[in-house]
N, C-alpha and C positions, 0 to 999 in steps of 0.2 A: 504494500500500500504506500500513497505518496504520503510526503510529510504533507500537511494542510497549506504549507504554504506556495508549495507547488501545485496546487489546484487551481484552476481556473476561476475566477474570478464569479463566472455564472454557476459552474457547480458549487463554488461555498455560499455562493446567496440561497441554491438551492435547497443544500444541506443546513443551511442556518434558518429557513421557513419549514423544512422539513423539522427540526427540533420542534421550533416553535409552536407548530403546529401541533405535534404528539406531547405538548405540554399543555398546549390549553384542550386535549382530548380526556388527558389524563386531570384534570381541573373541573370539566365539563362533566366529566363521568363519577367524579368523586361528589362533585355538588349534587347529582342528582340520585346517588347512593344517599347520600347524606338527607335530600328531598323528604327519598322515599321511608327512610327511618323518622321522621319528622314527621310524614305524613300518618304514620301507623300506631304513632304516641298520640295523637291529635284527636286520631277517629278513635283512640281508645279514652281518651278524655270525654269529647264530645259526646261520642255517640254511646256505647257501653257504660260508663261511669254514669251519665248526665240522667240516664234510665234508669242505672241503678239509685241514683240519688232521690229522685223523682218517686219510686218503688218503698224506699226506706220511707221517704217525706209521708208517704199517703198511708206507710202504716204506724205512723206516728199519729198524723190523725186522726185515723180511725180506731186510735187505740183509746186517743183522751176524748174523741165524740162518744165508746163504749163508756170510759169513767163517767163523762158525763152526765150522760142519759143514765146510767144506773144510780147516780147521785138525784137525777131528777124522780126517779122510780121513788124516793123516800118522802117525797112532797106530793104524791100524786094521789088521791082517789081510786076507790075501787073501781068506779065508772071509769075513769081514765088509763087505771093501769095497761088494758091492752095495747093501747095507740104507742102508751112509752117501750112498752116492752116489744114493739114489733119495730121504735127504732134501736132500740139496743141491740136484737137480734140482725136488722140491717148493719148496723156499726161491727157486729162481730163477722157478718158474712162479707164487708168489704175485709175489714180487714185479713180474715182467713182468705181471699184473694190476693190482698198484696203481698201475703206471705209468703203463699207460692210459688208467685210470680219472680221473689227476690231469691230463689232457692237456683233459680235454672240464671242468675245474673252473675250468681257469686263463683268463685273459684274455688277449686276442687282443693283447697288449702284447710292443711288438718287446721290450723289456729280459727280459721273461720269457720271452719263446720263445724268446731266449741262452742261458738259465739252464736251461729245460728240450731243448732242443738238447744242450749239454753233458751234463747228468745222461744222457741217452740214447746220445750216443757212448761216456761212460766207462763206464756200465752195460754197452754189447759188445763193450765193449776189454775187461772185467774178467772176464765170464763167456766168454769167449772159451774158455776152459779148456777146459772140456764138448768143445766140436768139435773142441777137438784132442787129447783124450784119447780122442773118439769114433774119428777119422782114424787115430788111429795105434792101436790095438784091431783095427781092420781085420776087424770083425766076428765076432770070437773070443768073446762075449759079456760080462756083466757085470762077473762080476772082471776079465777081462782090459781093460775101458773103466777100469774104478775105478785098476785099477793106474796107468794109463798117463798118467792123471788127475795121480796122486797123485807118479809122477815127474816129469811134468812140473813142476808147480809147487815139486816138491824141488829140479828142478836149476833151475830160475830165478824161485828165491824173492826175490829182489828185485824184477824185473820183475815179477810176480802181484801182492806185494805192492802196490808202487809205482801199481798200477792200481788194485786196491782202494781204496785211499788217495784217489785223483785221484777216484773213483767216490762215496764216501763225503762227500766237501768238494764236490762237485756237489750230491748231494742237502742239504745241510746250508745252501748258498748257498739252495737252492728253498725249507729251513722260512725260511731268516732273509729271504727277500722274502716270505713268505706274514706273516709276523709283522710287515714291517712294512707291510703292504696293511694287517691286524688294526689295528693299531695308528692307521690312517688315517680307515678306518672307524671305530675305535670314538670317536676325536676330531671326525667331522663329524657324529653322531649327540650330541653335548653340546653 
């Protein structure tokens, strides 16, 4: 081979756009590697996370609209009880919807399948109520459920309580591992 300097003046312009070229190939190609890693941290922020946040939010909800409404259950009329009791049991079937829904969001991660394990035993420790206001009704109809509802958890309003509580601090542990999954992703996407 020549020394460089013995080349032709058209061939080292050549060979100097030839470089150049397979530098900015190599620049162009690495940027859009880099793109595409950027683009898959993003749609996993946006899209995946924003669902699951969304998923968590509404069974957050639907958890303190169940408190609620069973707080309203103690103020209520025998004539009334049905109405309350048929939004509590709407408050417990959204929420056993967002439940499931956040089961097929989350990752197959033993630490999270802890965390959502737990939210799902204190969720049937807490509604547990229902069936035994239903049991003890013994099929006398509505008010007679709603009442029986509504005693129960008067004479063992600490226990009801104390599960709601435990129910509530489950799901609150599920936003604060979803927020910091967010918080992981949104740091390996910069």
């Amino acid at each position: 081979m020549k020394p460089f300097s013995q080349i032709s003046l058209a061939a080292r312009l050549t060979l100097g756009f030839g470089v150049i070229l397979a530098m900015m190939i190599a620049m162009a190609t690495l940027s859009l590697v880099r793109m595409q890693a950027l683009t898959s941290a993003l749609e996993v922020i946006t899209v995946t996370n924003a669902e699951r946040a969304q998923t968590i939010n509404a069974m957050k909800r639907h958890l303190a609209a169940y408190v609620q409404t069973l707080g309203d259950l103690g103020s209520t009329d025998l004539e009334g009880g049905p109405a309350v009791l048929k939004h509590i049991r709407s408050a417990q079937s959204d929420y056993t919807a967002a439940q499931t829904k956040v089961v097929g969001l989350l990752p197959n991660d033993p630490a999270v399948q802890a965390v959502l394990a737990e939210v799902q035993k204190t969720a049937l420790a807490a509604t547990e109520l229902q069936a035994i206001g239903d049991k003890l009704a013994e099929g006398r109809g509505e008010a007679a459920q709603a009442f029986q509802v509504r005693n129960e958890y008067s004479n063992n309003t600490v226990i009801w309580s104390a599960r709601q509580q435990a129910w509530s601090k489950a799901v609150e542990r599920l936003s604060d591992w979803h927020d910091q999954d967010n918080a992981a992703h949104s740091a390996q996407a910069t």
